[in-house]
Kinemage of the C-alpha trace (Angstrom):
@kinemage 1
@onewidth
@group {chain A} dominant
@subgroup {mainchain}
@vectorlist {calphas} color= white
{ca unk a 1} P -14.778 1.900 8.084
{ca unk a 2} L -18.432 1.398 7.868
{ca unk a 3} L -20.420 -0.913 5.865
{ca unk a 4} L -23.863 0.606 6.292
{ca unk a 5} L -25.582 4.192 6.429
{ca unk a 6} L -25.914 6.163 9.196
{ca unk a 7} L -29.609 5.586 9.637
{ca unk a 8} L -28.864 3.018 12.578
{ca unk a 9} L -30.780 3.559 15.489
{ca unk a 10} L -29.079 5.930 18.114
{ca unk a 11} L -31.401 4.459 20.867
{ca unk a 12} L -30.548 0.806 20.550
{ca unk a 13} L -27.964 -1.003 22.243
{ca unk a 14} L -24.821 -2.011 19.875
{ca unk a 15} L -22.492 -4.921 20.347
{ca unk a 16} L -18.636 -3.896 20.689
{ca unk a 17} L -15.827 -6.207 19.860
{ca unk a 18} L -12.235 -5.403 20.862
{ca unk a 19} L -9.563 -7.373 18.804
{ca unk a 20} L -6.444 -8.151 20.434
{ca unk a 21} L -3.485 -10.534 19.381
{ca unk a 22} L -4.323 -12.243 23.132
{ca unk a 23} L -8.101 -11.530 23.400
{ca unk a 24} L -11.281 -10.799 22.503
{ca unk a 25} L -13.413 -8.635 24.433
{ca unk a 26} L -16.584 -8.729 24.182
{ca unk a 27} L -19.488 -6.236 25.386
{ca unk a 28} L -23.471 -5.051 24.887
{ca unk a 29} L -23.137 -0.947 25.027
{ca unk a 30} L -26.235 0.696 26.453
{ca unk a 31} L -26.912 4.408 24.283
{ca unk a 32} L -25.152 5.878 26.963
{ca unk a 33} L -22.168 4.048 26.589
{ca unk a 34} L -22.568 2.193 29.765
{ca unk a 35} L -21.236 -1.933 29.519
{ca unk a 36} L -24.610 -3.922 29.937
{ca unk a 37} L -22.394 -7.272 30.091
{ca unk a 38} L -18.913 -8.289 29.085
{ca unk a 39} L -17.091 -11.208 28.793
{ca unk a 40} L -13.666 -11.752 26.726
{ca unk a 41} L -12.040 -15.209 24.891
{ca unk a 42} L -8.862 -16.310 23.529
{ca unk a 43} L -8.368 -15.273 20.492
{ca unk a 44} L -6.509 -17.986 19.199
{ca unk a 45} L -4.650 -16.194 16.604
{ca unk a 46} L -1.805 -18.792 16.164
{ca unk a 47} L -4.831 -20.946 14.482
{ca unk a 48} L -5.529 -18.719 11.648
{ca unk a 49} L -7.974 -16.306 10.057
{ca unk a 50} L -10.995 -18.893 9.838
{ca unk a 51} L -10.356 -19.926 13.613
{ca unk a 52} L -10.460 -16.471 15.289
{ca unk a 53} L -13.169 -15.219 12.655
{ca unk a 54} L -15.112 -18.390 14.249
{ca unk a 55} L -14.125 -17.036 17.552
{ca unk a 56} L -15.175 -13.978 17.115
{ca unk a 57} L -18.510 -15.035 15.354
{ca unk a 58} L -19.273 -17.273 18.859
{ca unk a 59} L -18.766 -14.634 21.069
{ca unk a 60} L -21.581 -11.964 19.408
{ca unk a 61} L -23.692 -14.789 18.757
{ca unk a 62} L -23.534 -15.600 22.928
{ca unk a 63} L -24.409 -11.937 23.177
{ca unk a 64} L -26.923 -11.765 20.881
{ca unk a 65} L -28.764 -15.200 22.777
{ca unk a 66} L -28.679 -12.722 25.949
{ca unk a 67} L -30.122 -10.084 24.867
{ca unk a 68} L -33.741 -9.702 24.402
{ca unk a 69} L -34.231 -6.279 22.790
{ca unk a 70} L -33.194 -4.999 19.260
{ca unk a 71} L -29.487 -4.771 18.646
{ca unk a 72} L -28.220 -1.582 16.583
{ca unk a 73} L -25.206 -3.278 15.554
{ca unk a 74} L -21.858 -5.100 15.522
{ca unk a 75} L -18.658 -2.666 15.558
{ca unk a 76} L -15.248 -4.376 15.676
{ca unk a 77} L -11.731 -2.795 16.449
{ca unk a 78} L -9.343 -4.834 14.971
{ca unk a 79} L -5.286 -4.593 14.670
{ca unk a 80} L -3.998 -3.369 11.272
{ca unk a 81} L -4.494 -0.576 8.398
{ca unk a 82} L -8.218 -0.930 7.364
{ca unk a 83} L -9.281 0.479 3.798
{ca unk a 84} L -12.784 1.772 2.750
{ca unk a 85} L -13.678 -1.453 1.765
{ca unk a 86} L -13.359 -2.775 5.071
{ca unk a 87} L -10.741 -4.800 4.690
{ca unk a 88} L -7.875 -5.482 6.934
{ca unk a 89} L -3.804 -5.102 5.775
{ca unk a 90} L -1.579 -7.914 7.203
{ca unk a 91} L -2.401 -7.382 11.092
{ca unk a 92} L 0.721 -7.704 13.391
{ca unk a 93} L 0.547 -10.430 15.687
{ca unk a 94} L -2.114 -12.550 13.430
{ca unk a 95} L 0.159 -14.921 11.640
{ca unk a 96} L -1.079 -16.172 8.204
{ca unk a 97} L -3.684 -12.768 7.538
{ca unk a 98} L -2.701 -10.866 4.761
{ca unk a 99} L -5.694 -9.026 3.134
{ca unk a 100} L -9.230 -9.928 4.752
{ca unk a 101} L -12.335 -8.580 3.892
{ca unk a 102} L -13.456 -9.173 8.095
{ca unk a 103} L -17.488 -7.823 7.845
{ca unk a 104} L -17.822 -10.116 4.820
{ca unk a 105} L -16.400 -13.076 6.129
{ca unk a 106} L -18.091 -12.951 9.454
{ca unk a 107} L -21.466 -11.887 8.537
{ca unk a 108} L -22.871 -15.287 7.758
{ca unk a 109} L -21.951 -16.702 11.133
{ca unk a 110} L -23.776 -14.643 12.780
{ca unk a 111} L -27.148 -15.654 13.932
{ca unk a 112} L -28.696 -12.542 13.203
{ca unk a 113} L -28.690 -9.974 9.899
{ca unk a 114} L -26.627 -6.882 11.455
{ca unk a 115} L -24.979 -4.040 10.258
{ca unk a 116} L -21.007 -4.569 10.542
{ca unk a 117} L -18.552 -1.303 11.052
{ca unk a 118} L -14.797 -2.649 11.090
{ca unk a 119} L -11.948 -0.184 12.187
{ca unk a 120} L -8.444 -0.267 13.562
{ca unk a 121} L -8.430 -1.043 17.008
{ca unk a 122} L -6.728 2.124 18.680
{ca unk a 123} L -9.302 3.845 16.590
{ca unk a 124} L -11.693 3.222 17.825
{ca unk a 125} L -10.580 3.365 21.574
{ca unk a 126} L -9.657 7.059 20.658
{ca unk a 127} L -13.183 7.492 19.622
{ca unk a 128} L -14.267 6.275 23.011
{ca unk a 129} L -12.182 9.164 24.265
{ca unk a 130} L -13.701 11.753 21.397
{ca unk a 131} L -17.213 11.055 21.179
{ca unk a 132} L -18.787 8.911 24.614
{ca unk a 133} L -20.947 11.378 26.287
{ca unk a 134} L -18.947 14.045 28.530
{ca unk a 135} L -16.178 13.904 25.971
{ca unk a 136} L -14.311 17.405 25.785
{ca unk a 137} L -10.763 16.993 24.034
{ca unk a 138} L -10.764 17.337 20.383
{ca unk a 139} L -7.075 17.587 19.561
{ca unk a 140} L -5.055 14.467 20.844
{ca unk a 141} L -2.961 11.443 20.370
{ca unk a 142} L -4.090 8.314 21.652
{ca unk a 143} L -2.077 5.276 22.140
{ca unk a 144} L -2.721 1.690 23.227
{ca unk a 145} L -0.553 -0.639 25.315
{ca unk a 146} L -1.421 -4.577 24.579
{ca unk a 147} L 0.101 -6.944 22.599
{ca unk a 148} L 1.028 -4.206 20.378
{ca unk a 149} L 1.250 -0.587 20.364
{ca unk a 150} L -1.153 1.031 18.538
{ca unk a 151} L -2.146 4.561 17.954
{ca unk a 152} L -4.401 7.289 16.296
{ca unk a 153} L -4.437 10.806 16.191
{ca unk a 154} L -7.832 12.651 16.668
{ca unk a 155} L -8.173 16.146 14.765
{ca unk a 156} L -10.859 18.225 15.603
{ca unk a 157} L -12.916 15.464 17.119
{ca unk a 158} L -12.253 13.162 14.111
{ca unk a 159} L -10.107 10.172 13.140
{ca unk a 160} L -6.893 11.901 11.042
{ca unk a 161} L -6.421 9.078 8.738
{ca unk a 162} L -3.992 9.888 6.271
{ca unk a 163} L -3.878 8.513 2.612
{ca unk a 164} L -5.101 4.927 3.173
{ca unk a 165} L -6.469 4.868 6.513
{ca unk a 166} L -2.582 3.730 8.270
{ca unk a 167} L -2.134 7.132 10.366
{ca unk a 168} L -1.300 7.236 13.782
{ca unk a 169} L 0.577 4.029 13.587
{ca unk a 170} L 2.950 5.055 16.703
{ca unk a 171} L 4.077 1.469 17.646
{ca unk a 172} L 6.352 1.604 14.405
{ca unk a 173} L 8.111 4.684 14.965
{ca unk a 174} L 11.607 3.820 15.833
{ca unk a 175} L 13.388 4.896 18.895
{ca unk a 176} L 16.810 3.159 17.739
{ca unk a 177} L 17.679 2.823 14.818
{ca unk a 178} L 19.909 -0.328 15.140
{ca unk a 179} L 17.051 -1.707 18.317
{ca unk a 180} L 15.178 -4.590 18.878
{ca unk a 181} L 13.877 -6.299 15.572
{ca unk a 182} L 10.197 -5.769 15.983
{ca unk a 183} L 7.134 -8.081 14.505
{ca unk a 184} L 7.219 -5.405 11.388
{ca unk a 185} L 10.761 -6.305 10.508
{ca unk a 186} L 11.526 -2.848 11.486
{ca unk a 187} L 14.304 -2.461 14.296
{ca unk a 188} L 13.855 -0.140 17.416
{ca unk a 189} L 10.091 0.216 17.004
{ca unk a 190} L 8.280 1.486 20.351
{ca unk a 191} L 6.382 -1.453 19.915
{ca unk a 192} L 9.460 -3.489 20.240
{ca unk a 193} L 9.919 -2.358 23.426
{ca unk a 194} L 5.937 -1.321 25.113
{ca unk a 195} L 4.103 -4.440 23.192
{ca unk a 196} L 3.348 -6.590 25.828
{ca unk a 197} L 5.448 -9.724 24.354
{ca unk a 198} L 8.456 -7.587 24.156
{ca unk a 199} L 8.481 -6.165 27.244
{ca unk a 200} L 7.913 -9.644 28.801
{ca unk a 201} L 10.510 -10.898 26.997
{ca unk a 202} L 13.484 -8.287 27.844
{ca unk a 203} L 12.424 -8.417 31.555
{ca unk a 204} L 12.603 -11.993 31.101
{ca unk a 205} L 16.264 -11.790 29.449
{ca unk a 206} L 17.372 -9.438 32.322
{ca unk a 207} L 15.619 -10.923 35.555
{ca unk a 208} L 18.383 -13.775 35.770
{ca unk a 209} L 20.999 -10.431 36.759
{ca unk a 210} L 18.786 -10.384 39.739
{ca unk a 211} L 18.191 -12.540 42.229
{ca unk a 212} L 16.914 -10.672 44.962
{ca unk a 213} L 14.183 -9.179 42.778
{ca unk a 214} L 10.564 -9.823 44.083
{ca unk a 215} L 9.839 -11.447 40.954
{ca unk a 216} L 11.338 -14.684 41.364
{ca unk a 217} L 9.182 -15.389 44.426
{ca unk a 218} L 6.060 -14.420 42.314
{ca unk a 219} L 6.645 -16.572 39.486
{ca unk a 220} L 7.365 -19.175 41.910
{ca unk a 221} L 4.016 -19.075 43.257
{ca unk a 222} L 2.671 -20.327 39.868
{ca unk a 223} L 1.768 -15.981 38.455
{ca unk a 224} L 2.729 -15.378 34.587
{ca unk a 225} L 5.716 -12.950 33.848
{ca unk a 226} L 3.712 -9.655 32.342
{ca unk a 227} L 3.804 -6.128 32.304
{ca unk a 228} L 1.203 -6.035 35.297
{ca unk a 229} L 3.317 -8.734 37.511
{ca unk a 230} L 6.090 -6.394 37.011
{ca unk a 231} L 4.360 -3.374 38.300
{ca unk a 232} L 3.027 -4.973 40.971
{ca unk a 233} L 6.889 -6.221 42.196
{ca unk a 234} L 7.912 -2.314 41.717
{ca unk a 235} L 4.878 -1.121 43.754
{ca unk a 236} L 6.375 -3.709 46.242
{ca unk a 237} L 9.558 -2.301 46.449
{ca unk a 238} L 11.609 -4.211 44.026
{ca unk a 239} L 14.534 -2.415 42.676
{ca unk a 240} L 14.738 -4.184 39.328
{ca unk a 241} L 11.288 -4.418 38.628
{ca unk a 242} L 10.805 -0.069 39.202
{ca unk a 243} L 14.363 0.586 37.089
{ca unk a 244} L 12.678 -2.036 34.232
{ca unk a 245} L 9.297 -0.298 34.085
{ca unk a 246} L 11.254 3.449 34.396
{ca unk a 247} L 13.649 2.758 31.347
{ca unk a 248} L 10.167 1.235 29.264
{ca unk a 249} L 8.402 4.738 30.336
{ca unk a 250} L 11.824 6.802 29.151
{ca unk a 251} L 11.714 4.652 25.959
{ca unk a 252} L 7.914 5.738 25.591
{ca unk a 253} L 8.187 9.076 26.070
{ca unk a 254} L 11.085 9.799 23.663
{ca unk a 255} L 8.653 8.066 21.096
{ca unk a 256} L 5.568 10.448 21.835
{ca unk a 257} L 8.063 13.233 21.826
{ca unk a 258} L 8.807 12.624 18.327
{ca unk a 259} L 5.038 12.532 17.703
{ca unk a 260} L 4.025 15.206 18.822
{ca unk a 261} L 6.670 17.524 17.822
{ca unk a 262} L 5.893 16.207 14.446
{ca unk a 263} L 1.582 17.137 14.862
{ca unk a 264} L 1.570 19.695 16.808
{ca unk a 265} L -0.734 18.271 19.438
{ca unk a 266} L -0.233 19.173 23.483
{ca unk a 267} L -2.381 15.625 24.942
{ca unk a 268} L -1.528 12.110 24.712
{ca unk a 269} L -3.999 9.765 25.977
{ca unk a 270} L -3.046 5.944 27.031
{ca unk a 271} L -5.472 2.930 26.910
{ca unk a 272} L -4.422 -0.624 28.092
{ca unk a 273} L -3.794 -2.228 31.337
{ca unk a 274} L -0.207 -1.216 32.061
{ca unk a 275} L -1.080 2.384 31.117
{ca unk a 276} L -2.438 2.412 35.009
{ca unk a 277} L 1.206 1.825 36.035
{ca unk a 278} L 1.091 5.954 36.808
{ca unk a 279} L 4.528 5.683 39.037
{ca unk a 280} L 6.541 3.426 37.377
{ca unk a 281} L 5.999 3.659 33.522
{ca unk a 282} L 3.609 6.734 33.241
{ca unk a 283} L 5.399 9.174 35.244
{ca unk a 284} L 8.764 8.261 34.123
{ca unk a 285} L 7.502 8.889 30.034
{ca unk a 286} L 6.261 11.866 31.440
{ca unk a 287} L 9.592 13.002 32.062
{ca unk a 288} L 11.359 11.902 28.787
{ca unk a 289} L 8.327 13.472 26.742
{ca unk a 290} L 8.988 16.842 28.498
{ca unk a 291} L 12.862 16.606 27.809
{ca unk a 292} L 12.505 16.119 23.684
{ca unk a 293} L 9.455 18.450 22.902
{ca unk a 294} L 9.816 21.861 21.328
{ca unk a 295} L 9.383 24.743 24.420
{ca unk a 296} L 6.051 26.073 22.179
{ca unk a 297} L 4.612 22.752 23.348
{ca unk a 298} L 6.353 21.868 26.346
{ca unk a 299} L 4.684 24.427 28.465
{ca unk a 300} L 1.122 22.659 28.816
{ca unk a 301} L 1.496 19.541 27.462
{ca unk a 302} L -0.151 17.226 28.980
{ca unk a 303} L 0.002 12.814 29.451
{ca unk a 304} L -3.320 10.652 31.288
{ca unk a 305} L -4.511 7.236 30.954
{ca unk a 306} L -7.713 6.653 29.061
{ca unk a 307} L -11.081 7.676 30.534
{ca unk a 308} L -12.359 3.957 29.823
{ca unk a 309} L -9.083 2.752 30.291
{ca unk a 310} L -9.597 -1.115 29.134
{ca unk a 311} L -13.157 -1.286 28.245
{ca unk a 312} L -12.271 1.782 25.755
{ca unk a 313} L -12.194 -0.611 22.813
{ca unk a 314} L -15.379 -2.239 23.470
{ca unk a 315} L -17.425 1.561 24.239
{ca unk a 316} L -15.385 2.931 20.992
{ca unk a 317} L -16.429 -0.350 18.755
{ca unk a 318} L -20.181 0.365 20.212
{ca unk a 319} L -20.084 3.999 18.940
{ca unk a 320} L -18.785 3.029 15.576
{ca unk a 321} L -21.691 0.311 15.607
{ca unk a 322} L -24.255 2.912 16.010
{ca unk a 323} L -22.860 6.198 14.026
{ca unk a 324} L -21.684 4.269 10.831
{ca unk a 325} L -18.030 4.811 11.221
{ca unk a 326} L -15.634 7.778 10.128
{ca unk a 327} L -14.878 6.805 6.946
């Protein structure tokens, strides 16, 4: 969604904000997509929409007091359906939002008068994918592992939106139909099981079975159960920790096989940190996605983590900054 023309300055460095139910990330974008500086904050999201709009408003505003040429824009990537009028639909994992108009609400804290472009978060990763220079896939479904699960399908180079702007919502397809309740108040979501929380959580549930896993000595030694720690313990050697990450990368694969059978499309493309767990979780979806599609796509599809892999929400919210948005 874009809230001005597309008469902003190609040349020009743009601001890129990456919205997560954890963090903020935070970055100046050179033209050629390159990250000048980066920084990220807490979002805070338990406080409410005035505290992480405040947030949010304090880290462009530290941006904009380090930079010392003209600034093209502000693009943000933000959980939840967004609308043409740029607002956002009850965001999962931001308690208290419901419908918030986000450019209009955080243009007066800014220190300086700048165009605002606000769109779903895994949108604009995917256009990081799509559009950065050296881009060549135009077909593809891209999906991003954070707090949630989020997901948009690119068509011919383009954001496939659907009716209202909510297409590509992947996290919410269900893998099991009496699963784990998710944030939605759906059951069996993917999300319920790949969103970071989640997966913490069940690992947390199950790790008391085992002992002997790795794990215990890590957390021990003051390090947070997350979907990274547990990678790490399978790269290690741990038994439960590789079985864990291998059932979450079967669970993720029958959900992109669904997906994709549905589209048509032959390339899925994963953002977020544990999307570079390539043994454990990436190879194992692999697997499960080959086993549930249709043979006309089976025979070339093809599964990779993102080019930008975590800084694709900040590069994608940059390009959305400087081309106006899809809408």
């Amino acid at each position: 969604m874009s809230l001005h023309n597309n008469s902003t300055p190609l040349g020009q460095p743009a601001i890129g904000v990456d919205v997560g139910g954890t963090t903020l990330k935070f970055g100046l974008v050179s033209p050629d997509c390159q990250i000048r500086h980066q920084f990220a904050l807490p979002t805070n999201a338990q406080l409410g929409v005035d505290a992480v709009l405040a947030r949010i408003a304090e880290g462009i505003n530290r941006l904009l007091d380090e930079q010392h040429e003209p600034v093209a824009g502000v693009g943000l990537g933000v959980p939840g359906v967004i609308n043409q009028r740029g607002e956002i639909s009850y965001p999962p994992n931001f308690p208290g939002w419901e419908v918030v108009p986000v450019a209009k609400r955080l243009r007066p804290l800014l220190k300086q008068p700048l165009p605002i472009a606000v769109e779903n978060d895994a949108n604009v990763a995917a256009l990081a994918e799509a559009q950065a220079p050296g881009a060549t896939d135009r077909d593809f479904l891209f999906i991003t592992l954070g707090t949630g699960v989020g997901g948009c399908i690119i068509s011919n180079g383009a954001i496939w939106r659907g009716a209202t702007g909510g297409a590509g919502e992947i996290g919410h397809l269900s893998v099991a139909m009496n699963g784990q309740l998710c944030n939605c108040g759906a059951r069996g979501c993917v999300e319920a099981y790949l969103g970071q929380r989640y997966m913490t959580a069940l690992a947390a549930s199950q790790l008391s079975r085992f002992p002997e896993s790795l794990l215990h000595t890590m957390l021990a030694d003051g390090k947070e159960l997350e979907p990274k720690l547990i990678n790490d313990a399978a790269e290690a050697g741990d038994p439960f920790a590789a079985e864990f990450l291998q059932e979450m990368g079967e669970i993720l694969g029958a959900g992109l096989a669904s997906a994709m059978n549905l589209l048509d499309l032959h390339l899925v493309i994963i953002g977020g940190g544990i999307a570079q767990a390539e043994r454990y979780l990436l190879e194992p979806a692999r697997r499960s996605l080959r086993a549930r599609l249709m043979q006309s796509i089976s025979r070339d599809v093809q599964l990779r983590p993102a080019r930008f892999q975590n800084n694709a929400g900040i590069i994608g919210a940059a390009l959305l900054a400087k081309t106006g948005g899809s809408w």
